[in-house]
C-alpha positions, -999 to 999 in steps of 0.1 A, spaced: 418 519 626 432 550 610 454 574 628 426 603 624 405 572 640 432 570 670 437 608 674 401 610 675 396 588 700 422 597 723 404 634 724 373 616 732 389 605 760 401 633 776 439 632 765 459 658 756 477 670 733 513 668 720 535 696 708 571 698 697 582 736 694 613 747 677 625 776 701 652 793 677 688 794 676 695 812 710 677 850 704 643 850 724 631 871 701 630 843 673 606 827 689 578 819 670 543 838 678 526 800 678 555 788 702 551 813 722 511 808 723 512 772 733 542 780 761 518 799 778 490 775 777 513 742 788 500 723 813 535 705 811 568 719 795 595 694 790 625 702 776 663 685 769 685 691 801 723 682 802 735 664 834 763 689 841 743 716 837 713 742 831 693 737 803 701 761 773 666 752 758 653 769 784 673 793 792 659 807 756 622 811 769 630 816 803 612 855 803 581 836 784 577 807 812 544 821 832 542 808 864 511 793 859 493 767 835 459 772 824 448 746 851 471 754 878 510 755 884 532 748 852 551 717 857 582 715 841 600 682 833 636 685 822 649 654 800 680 651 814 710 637 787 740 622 795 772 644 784 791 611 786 777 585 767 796 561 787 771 574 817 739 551 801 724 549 765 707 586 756 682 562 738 671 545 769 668 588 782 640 593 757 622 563 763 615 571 801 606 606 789 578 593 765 565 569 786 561 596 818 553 628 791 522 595 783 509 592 816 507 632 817 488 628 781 463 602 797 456 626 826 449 652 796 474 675 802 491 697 770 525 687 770 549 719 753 583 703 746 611 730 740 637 721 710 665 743 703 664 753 663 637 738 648 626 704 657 627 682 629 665 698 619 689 676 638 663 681 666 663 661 701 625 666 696 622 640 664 634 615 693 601 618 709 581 621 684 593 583 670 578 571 699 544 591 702 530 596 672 517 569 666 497 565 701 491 604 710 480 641 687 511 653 682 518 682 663 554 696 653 560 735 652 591 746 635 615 771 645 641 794 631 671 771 625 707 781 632 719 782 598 692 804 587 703 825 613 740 823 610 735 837 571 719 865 581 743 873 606 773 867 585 758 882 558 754 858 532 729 842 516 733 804 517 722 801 480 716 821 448 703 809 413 709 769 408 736 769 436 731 731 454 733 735 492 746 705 509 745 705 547 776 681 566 782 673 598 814 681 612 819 644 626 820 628 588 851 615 577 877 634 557 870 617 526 829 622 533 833 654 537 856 660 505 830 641 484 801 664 498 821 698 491 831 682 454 794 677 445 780 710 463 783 755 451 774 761 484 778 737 518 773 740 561 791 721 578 777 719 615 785 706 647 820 716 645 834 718 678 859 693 685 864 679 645 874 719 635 910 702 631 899 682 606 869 704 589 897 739 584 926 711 570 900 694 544 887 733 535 926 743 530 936 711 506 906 719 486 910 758 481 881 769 503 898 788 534 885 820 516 853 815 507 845 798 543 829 821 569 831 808 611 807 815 632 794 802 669 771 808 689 746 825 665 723 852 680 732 841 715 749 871 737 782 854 729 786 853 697 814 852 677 824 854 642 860 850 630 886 843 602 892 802 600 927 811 601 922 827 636 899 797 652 919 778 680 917 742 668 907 736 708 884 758 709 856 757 691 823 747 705 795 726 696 773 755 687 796 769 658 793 764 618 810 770 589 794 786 560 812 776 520 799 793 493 822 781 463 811 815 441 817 837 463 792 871 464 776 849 438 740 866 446 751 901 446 744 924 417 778 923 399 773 886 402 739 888 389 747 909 359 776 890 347 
């Protein structure tokens, strides 16, 4: 049986439907029309929850959330992930989620999962998805990811001309991450937070403090942007990146004309 086989005959069925939404990096006006749309017609909206804490992925949409599904209250299901991985395996997290966001499917509910950025971008969503697809209609909606974001904030592009654009994770090793910034014009490193140490000495040994812009938090009421040289080594959060554009300016018109 094909998948279009299986998908078909789950709708014959009476099950729902599937949906992954990428929610933006923080602004709730970057929201997608489309997300917005299938927000208000959940049945179900789940979305990733710390254990310490509200859920920021939430807190995004909170002013769309309607009070009401299109069949009656709007149940929300928070997936709730262990800060401390010593807690239980985050793996074993998503496979409860799918197999309870399954039995609302069967019951033919449309299930609205939130993801912070755009889910198939180092989204919690993919996660999910791995497990579904296969059985359910899913369908993935992308979002406005933070780097897009943090470019236009900063103010510059992430890439002009032939420029290669390399994107590294903050928790790569030294020598990784020297390798990736060799072989790239233009780089952005994420998930800095606790490995900014590392990232701002690797950036100064190779010449690139100036041509680095900081920023964390992008869009989101807190937002900062500052010098590297001004960033306390302690404390940078998760949500901040660095952007490197080896060329500098290299897509403004004195670059262009030369």
């Amino acid at each position: 049986m094909t998948k279009s086989d299986s998908v078909a005959r789950d709708l014959q069925k009476g099950r729902g439907k599937l949906f992954g939404v990428g929610i933006g990096p923080g602004d709730p006006e970057l929201v997608t029309l489309k997300t917005l749309r299938l927000i208000r017609s959940a049945d179900v909206l789940a979305y990733p929850q710390p254990d310490n804490g509200p859920s920021l992925a939430r807190a995004i949409v909170a002013e769309h959330i309607p009070d009401k599904g299109p069949n009656g209250p709007l149940e929300e299901y928070p997936i709730v992930i262990p800060m401390v991985t010593a807690r239980f395996p985050a793996q074993d997290v998503y496979d409860t989620a799918a197999e309870e966001l399954a039995e609302k499917l069967r019951e033919g509910k449309t299930v609205v999962v939130l993801c912070e950025g755009d889910p198939f971008f180092y989204g919690s969503f993919m996660y999910l998805y791995g497990r579904m697809q296969g059985d359910f209609d899913v369908e993935v909606v992308p979002g406005v990811s933070s780097i897009m974001a943090s470019a236009a904030i900063t103010g510059a592009p992430l890439a002009a001309r032939n420029d290669v654009l390399t994107v590294i994770p903050g928790p790569v090793g030294e020598e990784t991450m020297r390798a990736r910034l060799s072989s790239a014009e233009a780089a952005v490193i994420i998930k800095v937070g606790r490995h900014f140490g590392k990232i701002r000495s690797v950036l100064s040994e190779m010449g690139l403090m100036e041509c680095s812009r900081y920023i964390e938090r992008a869009t989101m009421d807190n937002q900062r942007i500052l010098p590297l040289s001004e960033v306390d080594e302690g404390a940078a959060p998760y949500f901040s990146m660095i952007l490197v554009h080896k060329r500098g300016d290299a897509w403004s018109l004195d670059a262009a004309k030369g």
